[in-house]
C-alpha positions in Angstrom: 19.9 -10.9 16.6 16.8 -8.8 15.7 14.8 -9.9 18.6 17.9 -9.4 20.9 18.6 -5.7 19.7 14.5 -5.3 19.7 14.6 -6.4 23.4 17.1 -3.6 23.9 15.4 -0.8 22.1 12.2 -1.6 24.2 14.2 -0.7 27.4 14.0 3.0 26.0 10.5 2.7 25.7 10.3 1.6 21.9 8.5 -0.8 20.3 9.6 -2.0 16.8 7.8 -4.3 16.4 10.2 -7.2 16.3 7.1 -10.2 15.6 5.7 -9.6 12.7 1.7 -9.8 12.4 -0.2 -13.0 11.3 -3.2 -10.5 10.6 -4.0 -11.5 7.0 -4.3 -15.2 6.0 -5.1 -17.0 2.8 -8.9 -16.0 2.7 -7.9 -12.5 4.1 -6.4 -12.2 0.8 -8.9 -13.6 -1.5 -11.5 -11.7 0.5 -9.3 -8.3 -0.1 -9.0 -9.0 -3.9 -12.6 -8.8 -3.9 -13.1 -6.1 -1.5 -14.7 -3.0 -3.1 -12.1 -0.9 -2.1 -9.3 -2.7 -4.0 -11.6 -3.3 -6.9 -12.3 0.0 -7.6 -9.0 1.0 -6.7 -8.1 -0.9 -9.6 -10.7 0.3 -11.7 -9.6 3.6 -11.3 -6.1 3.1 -12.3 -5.4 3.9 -16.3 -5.0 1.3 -18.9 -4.2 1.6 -22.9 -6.6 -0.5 -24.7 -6.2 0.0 -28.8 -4.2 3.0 -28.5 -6.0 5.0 -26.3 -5.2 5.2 -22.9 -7.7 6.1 -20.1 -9.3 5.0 -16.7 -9.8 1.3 -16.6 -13.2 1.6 -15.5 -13.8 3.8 -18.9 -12.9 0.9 -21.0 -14.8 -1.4 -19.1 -17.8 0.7 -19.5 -17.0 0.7 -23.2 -16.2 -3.1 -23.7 -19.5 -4.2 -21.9 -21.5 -1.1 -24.3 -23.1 -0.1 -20.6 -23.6 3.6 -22.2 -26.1 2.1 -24.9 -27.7 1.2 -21.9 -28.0 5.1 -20.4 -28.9 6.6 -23.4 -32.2 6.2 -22.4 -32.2 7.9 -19.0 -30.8 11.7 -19.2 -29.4 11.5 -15.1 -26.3 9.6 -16.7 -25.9 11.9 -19.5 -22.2 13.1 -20.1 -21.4 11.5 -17.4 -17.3 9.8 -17.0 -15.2 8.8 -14.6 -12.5 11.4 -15.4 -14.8 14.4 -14.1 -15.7 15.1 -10.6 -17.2 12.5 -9.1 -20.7 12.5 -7.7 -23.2 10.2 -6.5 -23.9 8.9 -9.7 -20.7 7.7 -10.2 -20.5 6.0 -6.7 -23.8 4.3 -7.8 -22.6 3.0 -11.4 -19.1 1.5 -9.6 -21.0 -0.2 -6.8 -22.9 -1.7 -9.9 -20.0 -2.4 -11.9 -18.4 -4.1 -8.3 -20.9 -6.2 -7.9 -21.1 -7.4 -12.1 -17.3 -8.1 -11.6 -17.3 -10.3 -8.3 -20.1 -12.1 -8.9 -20.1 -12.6 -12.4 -16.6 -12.4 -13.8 -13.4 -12.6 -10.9 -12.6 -16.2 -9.8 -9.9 -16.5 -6.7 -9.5 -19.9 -5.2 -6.4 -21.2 -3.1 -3.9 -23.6 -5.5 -1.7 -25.2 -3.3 -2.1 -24.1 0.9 1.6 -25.4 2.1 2.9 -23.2 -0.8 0.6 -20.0 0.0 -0.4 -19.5 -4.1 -3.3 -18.6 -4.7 -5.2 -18.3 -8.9 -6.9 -15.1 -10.0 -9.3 -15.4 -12.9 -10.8 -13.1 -14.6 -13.1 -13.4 -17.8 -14.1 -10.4 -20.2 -14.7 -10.2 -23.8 -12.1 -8.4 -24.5 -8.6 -9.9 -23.1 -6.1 -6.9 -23.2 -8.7 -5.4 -20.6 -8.7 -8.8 -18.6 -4.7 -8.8 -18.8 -4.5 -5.5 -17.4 -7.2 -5.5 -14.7 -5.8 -8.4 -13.0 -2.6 -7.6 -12.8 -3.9 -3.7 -11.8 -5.9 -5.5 -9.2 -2.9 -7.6 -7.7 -1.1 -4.3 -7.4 -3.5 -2.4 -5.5 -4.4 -5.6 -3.5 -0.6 -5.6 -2.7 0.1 -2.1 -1.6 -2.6 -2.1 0.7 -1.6 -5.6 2.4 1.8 -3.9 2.9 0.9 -1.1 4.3 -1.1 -3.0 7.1 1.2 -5.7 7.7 4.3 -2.6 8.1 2.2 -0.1 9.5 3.4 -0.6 13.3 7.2 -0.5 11.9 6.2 2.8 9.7 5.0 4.8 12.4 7.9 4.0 15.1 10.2 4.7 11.8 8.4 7.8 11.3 8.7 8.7 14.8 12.5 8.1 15.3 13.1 9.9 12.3 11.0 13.0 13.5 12.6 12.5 17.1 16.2 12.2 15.6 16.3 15.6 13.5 14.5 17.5 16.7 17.2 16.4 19.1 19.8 17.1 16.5 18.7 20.8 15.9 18.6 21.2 19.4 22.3 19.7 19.9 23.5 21.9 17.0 22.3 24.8 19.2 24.2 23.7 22.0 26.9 23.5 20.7 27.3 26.9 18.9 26.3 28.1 22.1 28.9 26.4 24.6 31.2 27.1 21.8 30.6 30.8 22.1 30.4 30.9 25.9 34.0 29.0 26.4 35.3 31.9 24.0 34.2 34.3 25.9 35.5 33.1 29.2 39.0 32.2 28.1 40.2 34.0 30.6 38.2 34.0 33.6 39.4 31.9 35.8 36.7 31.3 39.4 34.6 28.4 38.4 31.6 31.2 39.3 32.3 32.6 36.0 32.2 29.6 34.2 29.0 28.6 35.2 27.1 28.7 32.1 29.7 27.0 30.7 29.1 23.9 32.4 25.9 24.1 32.2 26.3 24.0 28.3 29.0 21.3 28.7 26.1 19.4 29.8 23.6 19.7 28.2 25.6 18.5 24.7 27.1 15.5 26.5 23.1 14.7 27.4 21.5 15.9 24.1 24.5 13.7 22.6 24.1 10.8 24.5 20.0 11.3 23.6 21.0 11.6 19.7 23.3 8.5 19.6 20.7 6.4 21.3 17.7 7.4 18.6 20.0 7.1 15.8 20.6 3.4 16.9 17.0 2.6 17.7 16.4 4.2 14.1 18.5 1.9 12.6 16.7 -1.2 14.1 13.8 0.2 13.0 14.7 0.2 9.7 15.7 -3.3 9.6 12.5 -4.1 11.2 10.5 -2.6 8.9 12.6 -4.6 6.4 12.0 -7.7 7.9 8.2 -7.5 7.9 7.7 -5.9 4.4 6.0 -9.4 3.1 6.9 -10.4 -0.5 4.3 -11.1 -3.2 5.0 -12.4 -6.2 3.4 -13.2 -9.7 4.3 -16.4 -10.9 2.5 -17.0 -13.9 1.4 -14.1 -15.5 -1.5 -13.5 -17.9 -0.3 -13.7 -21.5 -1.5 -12.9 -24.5 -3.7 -14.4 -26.3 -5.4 -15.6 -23.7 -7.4 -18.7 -23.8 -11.2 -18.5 -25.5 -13.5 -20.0 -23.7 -16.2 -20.8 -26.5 -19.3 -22.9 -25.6 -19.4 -26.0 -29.2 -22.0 -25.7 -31.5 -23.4 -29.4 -30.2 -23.9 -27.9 -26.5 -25.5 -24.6 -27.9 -27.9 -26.6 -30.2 -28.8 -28.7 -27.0 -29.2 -25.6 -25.2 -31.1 -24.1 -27.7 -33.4 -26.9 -27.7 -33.4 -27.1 -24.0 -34.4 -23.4 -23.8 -36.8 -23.7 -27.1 -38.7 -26.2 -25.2 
């Protein structure tokens, strides 16, 4: 029925969009999860870690002690996330980025037929890890939604606009064929009652025009509907999480390994 009432809408000269896009696949997604855009979309979202809550990327700084590490160079003196940011700061996340795809964020595809796909992430501290990842889904998710409905937003947006200009200008109309028909109650050549039917007409057309967009609106909507794409968590982090400590035989062996 929604292709059907899309085929009519399109004779107007709309396009809703009725087939939804097949833009984003499987590795589009893992790809976006690790996108620097998403990551530090993330990282820029706020998180309560022992009681104090603050940007994520703050207590990912402090977790990983990274501002031992500047105390030797004065350029990153005083310098936080929370402030203005500069140059510096654009540096430090790219760093910070790059430490967390390579290093720390694991996404590979569980089962294809079923579209699910496992997000890892390990960190020494596992309230941050708990929070990031589902932080990270999130952003990862608005953003997929907004491409895969952006079409369907904009011709909503449009009909919307479209809809309250034509009925401003109908309202008009009206008051002012209401006005004119008072006036010429009692004129009776049709000469005199030209402006009358002139307004006559132009609220059966600027109706006509209003019940049209309202319809094609309401398509629209149900469009959009029917290409917002559902994700959903299945299993979701939860504390504790799993340790994953290396035995004391392996790290002798390692040690000797290394010691030799």
């Amino acid at each position: 029925p929604l292709g059907s009432m899309t085929g009519i809408a399109s004779q107007f000269g709309f396009n809703l969009g009725g087939t939804s896009s097949t833009t984003f696949s499987q590795q589009n997604i893992m790809q976006l999860l690790k996108s620097r855009g998403v990551v530090e979309s993330a990282l820029l979202r706020k998180g309560n870690l022992e009681g104090k809550n603050d940007l994520l990327i703050e207590h990912y700084i402090s977790i990983n002690k990274i501002r031992e590490l500047w105390e030797k160079d004065e350029k990153f003196d005083g310098v936080n996330f929370n402030k203005s940011l500069t140059l510096y700061h654009d540096s430090i996340m790219g760093e910070i980025w790059n430490q967390i795809i390579e290093n720390n964020l694991a996404i590979e595809i569980q089962n294809e037929e079923a579209n699910i796909i496992t997000l890892s992430y390990i960190s020494i501290d596992e309230n941050f890890a708990k929070q990031f990842t589902e932080t990270l889904i999130n952003e990862m998710s608005k953003m997929y939604i907004t491409h895969q409905t952006k079409q369907a937003r904009n011709t909503l947006d449009f009909l919307q606009d479209r809809a309250d200009s034509v009925f401003v200008e109908l309202d008009k109309a009206e008051q002012e064929f209401a006005r004119v028909k008072d006036i010429n109650q009692r004129i009776i050549k049709a000469s005199g009652r030209l402006k009358e039917l002139q307004l006559m007409r132009e609220v059966e057309v600027l109706n006509t025009m209003y019940l049209e967009i309202i319809k094609n609106l309401e398509i629209s909507k149900m469009t959009l509907l029917n290409q917002t794409p559902i994700i959903q968590i299945i299993d979701k982090p939860i504390l504790p999480l799993e340790e994953d400590k290396v035995s004391n035989i392996l790290a002798g062996i390692l040690g000797v390994l290394l010691g030799g």
